[in-house]
LODOZA-647184 format. One line per field, with one value per residue: x, y, z of N, C-alpha, C, O in turn. Coordinates in steps of 0.2 Angstrom, whole numbers, plus 5000, padded with zeros to 4 digits. Layout:
# LODOZA-647184
n.x: c(X  ...) .
n.y: c(Y  ...) .
n.z: c(Z  ...) .
ca.x: c(X  ...) .
ca.y: c(Y  ...) .
ca.z: c(Z  ...) .
c.x: c(X  ...) .
c.y: c(Y  ...) .
c.z: c(Z  ...) .
o.x: c(X  ...) .
o.y: c(Y  ...) .
o.z: c(Z  ...) .
# end
This chain:
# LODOZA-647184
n.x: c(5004  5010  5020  5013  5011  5020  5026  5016  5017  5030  5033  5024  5027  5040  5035  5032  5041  5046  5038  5040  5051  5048  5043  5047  5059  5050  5046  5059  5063  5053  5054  5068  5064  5056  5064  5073  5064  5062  5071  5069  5053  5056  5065  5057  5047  5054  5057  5045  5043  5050  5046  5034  5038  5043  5033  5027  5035  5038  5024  5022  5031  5026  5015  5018  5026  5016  5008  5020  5016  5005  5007  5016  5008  4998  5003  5010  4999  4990  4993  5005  4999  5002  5006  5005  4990  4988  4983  4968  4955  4941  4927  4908  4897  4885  4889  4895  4909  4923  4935  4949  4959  4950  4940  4942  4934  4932  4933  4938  4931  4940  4934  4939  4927  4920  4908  4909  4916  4911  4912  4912  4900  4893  4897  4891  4878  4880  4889  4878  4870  4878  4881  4867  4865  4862  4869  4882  4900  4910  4917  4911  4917  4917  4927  4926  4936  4945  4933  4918  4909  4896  4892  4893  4883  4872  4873  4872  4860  4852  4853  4851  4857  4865  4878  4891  4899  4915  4919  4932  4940  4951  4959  4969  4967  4968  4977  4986  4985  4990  4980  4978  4969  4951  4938  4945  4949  4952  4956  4955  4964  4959  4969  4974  4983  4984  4976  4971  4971  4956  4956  4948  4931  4916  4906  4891  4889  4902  4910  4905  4908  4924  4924  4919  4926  4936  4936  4931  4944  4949  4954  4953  4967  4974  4980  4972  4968  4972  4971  4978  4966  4963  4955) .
n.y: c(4994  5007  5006  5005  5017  5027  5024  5029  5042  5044  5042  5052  5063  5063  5064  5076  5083  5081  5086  5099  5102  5101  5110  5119  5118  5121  5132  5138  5134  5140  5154  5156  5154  5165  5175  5170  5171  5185  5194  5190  5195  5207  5210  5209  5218  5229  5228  5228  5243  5249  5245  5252  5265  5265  5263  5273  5283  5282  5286  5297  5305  5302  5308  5323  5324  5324  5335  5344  5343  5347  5361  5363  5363  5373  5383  5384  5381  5384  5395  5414  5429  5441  5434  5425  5420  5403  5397  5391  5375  5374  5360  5363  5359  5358  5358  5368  5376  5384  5396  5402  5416  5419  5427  5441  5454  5458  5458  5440  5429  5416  5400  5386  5370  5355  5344  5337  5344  5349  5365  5370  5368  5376  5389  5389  5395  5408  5411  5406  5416  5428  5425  5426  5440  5451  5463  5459  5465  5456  5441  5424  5408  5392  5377  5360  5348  5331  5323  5313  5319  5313  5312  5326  5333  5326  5333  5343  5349  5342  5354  5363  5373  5387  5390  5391  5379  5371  5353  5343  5332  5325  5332  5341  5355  5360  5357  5364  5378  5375  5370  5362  5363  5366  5377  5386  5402  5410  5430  5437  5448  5460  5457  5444  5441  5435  5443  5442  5432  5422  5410  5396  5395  5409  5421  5428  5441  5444  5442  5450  5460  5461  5461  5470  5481  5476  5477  5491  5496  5494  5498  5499  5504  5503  5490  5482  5481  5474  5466  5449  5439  5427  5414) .
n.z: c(5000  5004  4997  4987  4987  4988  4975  4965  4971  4970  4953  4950  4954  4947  4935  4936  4936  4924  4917  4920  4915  4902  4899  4900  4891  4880  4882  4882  4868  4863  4863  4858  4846  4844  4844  4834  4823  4822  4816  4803  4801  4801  4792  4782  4786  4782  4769  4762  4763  4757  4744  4743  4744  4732  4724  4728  4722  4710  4706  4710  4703  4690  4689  4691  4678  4672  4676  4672  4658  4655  4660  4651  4638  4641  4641  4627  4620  4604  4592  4591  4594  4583  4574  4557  4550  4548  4532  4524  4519  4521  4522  4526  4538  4531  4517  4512  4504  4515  4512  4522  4519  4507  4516  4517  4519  4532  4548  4557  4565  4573  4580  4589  4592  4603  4601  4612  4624  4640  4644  4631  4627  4636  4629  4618  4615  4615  4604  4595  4597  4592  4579  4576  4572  4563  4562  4567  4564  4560  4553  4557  4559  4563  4570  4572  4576  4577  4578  4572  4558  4558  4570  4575  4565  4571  4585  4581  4575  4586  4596  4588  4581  4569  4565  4555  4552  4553  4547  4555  4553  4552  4561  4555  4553  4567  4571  4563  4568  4580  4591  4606  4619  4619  4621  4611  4604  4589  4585  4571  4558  4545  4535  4538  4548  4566  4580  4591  4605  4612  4627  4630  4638  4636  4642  4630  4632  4636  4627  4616  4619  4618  4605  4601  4606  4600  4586  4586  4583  4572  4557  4536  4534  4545  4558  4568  4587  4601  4618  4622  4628  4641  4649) .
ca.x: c(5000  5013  5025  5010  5008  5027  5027  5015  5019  5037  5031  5019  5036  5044  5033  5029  5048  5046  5033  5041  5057  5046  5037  5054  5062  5047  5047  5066  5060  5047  5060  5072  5060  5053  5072  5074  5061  5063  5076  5064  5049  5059  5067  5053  5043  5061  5056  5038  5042  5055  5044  5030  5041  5046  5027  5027  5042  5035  5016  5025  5036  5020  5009  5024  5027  5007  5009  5024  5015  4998  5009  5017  5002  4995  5008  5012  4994  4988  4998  5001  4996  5006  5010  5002  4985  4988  4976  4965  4949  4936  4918  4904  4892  4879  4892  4899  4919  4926  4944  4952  4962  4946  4937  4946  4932  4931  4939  4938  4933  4940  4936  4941  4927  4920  4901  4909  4917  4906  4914  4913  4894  4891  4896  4886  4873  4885  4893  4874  4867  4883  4879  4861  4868  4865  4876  4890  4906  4915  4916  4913  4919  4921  4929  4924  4942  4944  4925  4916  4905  4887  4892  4892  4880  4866  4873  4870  4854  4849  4855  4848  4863  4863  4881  4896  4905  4920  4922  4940  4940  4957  4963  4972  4965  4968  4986  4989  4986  4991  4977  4977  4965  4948  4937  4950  4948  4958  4953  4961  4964  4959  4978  4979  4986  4981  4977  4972  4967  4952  4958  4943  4927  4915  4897  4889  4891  4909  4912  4902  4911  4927  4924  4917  4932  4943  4934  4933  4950  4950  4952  4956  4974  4978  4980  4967  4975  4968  4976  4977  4962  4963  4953) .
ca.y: c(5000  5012  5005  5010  5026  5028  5023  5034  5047  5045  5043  5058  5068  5063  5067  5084  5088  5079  5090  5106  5100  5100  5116  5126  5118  5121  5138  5143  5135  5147  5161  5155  5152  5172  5178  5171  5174  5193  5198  5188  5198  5216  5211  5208  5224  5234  5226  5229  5249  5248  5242  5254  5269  5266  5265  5282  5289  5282  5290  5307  5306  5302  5316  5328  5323  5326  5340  5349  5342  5351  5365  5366  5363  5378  5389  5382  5382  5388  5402  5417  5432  5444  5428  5423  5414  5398  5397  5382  5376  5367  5362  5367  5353  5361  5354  5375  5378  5390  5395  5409  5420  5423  5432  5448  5458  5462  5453  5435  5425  5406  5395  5378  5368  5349  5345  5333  5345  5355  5372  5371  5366  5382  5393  5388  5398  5414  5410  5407  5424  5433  5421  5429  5445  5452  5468  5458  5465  5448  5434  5419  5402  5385  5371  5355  5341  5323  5320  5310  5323  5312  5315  5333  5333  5326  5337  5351  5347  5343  5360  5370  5377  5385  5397  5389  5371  5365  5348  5342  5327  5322  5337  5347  5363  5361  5355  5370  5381  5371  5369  5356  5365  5370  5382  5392  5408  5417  5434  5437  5454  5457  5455  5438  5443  5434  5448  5441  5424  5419  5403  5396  5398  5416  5425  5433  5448  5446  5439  5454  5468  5462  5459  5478  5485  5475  5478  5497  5499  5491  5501  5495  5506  5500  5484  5481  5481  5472  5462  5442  5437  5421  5414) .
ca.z: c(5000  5005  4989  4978  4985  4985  4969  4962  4973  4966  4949  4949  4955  4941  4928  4936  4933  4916  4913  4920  4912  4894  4899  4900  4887  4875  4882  4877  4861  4858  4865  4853  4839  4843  4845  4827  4817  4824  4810  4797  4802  4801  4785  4777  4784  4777  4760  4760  4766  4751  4737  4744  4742  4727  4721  4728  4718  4704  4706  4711  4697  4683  4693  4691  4673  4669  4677  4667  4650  4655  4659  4644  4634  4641  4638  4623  4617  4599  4587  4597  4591  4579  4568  4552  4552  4542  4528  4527  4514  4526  4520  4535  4539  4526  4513  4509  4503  4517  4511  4527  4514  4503  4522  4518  4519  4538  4554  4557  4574  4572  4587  4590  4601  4602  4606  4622  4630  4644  4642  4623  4624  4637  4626  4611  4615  4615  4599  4590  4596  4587  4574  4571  4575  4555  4561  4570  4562  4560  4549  4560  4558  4569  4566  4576  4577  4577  4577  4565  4555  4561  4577  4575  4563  4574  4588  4580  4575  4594  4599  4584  4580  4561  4562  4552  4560  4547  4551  4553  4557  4555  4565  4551  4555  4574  4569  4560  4572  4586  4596  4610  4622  4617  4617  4608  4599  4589  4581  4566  4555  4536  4532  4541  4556  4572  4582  4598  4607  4618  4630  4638  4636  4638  4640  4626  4634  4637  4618  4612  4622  4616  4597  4599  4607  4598  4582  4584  4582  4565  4550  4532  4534  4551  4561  4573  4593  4608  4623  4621  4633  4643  4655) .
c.x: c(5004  5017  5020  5007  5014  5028  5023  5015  5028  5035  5027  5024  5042  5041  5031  5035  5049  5043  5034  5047  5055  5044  5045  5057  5058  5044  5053  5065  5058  5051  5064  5069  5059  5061  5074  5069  5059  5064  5071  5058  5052  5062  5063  5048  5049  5058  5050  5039  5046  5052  5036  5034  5043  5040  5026  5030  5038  5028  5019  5027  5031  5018  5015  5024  5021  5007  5011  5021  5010  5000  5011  5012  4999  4997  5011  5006  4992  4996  4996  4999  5000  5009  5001  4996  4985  4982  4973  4960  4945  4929  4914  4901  4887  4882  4897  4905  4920  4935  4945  4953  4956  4941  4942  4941  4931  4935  4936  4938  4932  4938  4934  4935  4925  4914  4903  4913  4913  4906  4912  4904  4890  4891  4895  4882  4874  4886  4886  4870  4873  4880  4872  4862  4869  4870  4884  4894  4911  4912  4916  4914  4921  4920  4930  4931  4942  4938  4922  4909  4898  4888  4890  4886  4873  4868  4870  4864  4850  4849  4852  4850  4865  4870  4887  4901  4906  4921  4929  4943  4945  4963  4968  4974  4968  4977  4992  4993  4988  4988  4976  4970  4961  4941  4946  4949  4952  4953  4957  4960  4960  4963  4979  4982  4983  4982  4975  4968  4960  4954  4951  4936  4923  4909  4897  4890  4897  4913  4911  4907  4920  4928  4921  4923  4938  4941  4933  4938  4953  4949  4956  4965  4979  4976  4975  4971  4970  4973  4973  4972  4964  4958  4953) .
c.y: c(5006  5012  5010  5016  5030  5030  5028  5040  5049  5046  5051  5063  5070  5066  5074  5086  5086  5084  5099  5105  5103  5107  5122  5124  5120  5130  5143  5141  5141  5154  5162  5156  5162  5173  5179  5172  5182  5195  5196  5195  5207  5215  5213  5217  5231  5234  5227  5240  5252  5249  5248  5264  5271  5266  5270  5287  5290  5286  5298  5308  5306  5309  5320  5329  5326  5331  5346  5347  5348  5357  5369  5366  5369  5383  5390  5381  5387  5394  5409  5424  5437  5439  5427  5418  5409  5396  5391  5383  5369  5367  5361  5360  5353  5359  5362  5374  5384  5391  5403  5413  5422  5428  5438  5453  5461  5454  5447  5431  5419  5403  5387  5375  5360  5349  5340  5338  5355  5362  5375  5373  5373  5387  5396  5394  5405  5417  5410  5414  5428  5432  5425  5435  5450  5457  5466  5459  5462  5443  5429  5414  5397  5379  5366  5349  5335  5320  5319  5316  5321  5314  5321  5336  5333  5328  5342  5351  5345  5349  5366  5374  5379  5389  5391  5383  5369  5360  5345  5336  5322  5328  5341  5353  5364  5362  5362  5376  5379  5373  5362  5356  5366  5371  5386  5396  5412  5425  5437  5443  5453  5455  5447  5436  5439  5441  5446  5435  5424  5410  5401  5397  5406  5417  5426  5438  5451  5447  5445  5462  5466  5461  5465  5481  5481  5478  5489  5499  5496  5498  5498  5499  5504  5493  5487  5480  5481  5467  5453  5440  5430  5420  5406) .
c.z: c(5000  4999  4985  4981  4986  4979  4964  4967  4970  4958  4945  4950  4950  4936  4930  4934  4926  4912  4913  4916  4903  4894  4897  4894  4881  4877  4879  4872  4858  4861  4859  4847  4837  4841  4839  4821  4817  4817  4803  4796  4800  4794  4780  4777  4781  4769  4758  4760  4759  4743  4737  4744  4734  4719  4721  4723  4713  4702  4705  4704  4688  4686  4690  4685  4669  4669  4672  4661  4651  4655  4653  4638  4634  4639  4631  4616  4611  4599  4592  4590  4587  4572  4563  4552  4546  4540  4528  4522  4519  4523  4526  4534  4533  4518  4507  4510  4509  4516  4516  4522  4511  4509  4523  4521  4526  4542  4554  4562  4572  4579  4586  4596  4597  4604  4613  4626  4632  4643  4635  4624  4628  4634  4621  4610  4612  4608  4592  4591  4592  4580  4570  4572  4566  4555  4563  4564  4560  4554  4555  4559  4564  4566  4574  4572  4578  4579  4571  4564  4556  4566  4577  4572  4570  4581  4586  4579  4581  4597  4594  4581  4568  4560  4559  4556  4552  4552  4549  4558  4557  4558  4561  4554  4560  4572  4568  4566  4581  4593  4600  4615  4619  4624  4617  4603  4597  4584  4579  4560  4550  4536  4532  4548  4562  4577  4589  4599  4614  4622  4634  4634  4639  4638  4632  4629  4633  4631  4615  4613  4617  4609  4597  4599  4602  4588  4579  4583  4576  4558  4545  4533  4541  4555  4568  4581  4598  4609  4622  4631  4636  4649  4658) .
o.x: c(5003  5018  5021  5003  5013  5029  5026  5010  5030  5037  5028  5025  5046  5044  5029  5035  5054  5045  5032  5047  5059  5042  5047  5061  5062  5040  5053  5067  5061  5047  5064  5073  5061  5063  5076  5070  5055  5060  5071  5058  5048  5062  5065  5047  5048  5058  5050  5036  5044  5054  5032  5030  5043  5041  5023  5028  5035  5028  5017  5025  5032  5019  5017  5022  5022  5005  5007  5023  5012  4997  5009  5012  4996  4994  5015  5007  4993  5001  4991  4997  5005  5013  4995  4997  4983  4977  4974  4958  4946  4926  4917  4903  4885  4878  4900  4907  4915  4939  4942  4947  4955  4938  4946  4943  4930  4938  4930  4943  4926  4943  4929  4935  4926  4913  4899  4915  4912  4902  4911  4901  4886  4886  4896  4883  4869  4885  4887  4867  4870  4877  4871  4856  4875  4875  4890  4893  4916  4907  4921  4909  4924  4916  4932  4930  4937  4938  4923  4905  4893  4884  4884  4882  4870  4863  4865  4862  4844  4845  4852  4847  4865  4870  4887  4904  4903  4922  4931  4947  4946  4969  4971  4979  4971  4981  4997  4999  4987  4990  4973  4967  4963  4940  4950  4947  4955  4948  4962  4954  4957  4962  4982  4983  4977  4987  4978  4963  4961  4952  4949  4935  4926  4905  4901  4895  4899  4918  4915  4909  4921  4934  4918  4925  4943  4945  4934  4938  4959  4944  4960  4969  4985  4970  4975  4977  4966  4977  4967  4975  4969  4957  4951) .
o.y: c(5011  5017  5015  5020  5036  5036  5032  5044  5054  5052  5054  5068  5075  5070  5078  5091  5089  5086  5104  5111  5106  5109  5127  5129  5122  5133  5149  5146  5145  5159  5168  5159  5165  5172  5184  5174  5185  5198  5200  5199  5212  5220  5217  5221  5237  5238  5227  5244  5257  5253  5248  5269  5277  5267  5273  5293  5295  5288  5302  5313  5310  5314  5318  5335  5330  5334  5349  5351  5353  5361  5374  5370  5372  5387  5395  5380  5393  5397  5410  5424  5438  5440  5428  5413  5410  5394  5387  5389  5363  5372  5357  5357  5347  5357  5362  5372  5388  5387  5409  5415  5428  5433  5439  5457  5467  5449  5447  5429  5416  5405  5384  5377  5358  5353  5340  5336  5360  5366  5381  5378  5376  5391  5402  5399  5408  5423  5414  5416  5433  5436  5427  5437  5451  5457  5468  5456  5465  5443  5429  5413  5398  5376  5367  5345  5333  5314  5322  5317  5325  5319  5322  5340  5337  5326  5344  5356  5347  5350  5372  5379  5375  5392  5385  5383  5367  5361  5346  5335  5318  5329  5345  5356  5369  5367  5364  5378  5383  5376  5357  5350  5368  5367  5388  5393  5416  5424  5440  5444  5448  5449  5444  5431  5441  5443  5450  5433  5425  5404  5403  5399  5409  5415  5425  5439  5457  5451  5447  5467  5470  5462  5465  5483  5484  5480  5491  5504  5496  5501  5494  5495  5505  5491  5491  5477  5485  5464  5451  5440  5428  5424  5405) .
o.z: c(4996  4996  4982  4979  4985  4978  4961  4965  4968  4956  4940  4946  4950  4932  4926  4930  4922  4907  4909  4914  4899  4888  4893  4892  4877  4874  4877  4869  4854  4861  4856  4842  4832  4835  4836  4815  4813  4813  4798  4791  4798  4791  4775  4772  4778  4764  4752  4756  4756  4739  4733  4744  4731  4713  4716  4721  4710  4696  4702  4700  4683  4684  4685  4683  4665  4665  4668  4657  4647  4652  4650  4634  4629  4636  4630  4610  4612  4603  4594  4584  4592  4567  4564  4554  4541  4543  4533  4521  4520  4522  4531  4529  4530  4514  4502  4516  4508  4517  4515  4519  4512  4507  4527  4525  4526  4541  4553  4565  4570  4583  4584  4602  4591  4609  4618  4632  4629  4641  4634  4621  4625  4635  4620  4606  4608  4607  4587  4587  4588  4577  4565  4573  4563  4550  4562  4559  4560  4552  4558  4556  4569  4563  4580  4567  4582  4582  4565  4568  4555  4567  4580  4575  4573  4585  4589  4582  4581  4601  4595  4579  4563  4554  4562  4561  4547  4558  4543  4562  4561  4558  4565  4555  4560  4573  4570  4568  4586  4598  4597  4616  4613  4629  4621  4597  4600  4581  4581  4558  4549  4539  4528  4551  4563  4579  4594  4596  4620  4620  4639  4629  4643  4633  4629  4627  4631  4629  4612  4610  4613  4607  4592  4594  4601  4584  4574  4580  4576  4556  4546  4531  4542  4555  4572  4581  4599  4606  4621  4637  4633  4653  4664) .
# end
């Protein structure tokens, strides 16, 4: 009786120290195991911090890039004004020859738009009141770029629009005068001359006031003289 309670009291002694023996050993284990998978764990977030940086640069580096294009685009936008307006022979939607050089007879407002974009399609309205405007002092013209001629067509036809649209649909025209931006307006002499630009679009009121003042100062012996707009 005392053997077997000896025995497993001896027994049960043993295995407690077997068990704290395993406990402490399967503890500096997982000491050891932390200890070394430490350096793993920091490498790894080194190399993630790494590859997340250089995601960045790269994003800056495009933004930045987009940026200086857009810059130069704008500052670089359309012929400026004192330079020669390159001639050109476009047919309107209505299927009429417009040749520039033959509009000697009085000044010239060319502008560049597109029926998709919003600014352009604001200023419609602006552009067809001059348009019915039997005394406006202008020739007007607009030429619509790398749009398919139904498109515009059955634009123009929804909006009721009846003043002059050369379609130019492989971008020639635009090319010429190097427009990348639109609405863009240039106002252009008899002579030829580019005499001043519009960037952007504008009221009819705003339109009207400047194609006054700038038109007043027009005679057939002198060149017409107004400040290049932007807005």
């Amino acid at each position: 009786m005392n053997s077997k309670v000896k025995t497993y009291s001896t027994n049960g002694h043993l295995q407690e120290h077997l068990q704290t023996a395993q406990l402490i050993t399967f503890g500096d284990d997982a000491l050891l195991l932390s200890q070394a998978s430490q350096p793993t764990k920091n490498a790894q977030g080194a190399r993630r911090w790494r590859l997340l940086r250089r995601a960045l640069i790269t994003l800056l580096s495009l933004l930045l890039a987009a940026l200086l294009y857009l810059l130069l685009m704008a500052f670089s936008d359309g012929l400026r004004p004192g330079e020669m307006a390159p001639d050109f022979v476009g047919q309107t939607l209505q299927g009429q020859e417009i040749r520039l050089s033959a509009l000697r007879n009085k000044e010239t407002m060319l502008v560049f738009w597109s029926p998709d974009c919003s600014v352009c399609r604001e200023e419609l309205p602006s552009i067809q009141a001059i348009a019915d405007d039997p005394a406006q002092p202008i020739n007007l013209i607009t030429v619509v770029s790398y749009t398919p001629s139904e498109e515009v067509k059955a634009f123009v036809a929804e909006k009721r629009l009846n003043f002059p649209i050369i379609s130019d649909e492989s971008g020639e025209i635009s090319q010429r005068y190097n427009v990348h931006g639109i609405p863009f307006t240039f106002l252009i002499q008899r002579a030829g001359v580019i005499d001043s630009t519009i960037v952007g679009g504008d009221s009819e009121r705003s339109l009207r006031d400047k194609i006054f003042s700038w038109t007043a100062t027009c005679d057939v012996k002198t060149a017409c003289t107004t400040e290049t707009v932007s807005k």
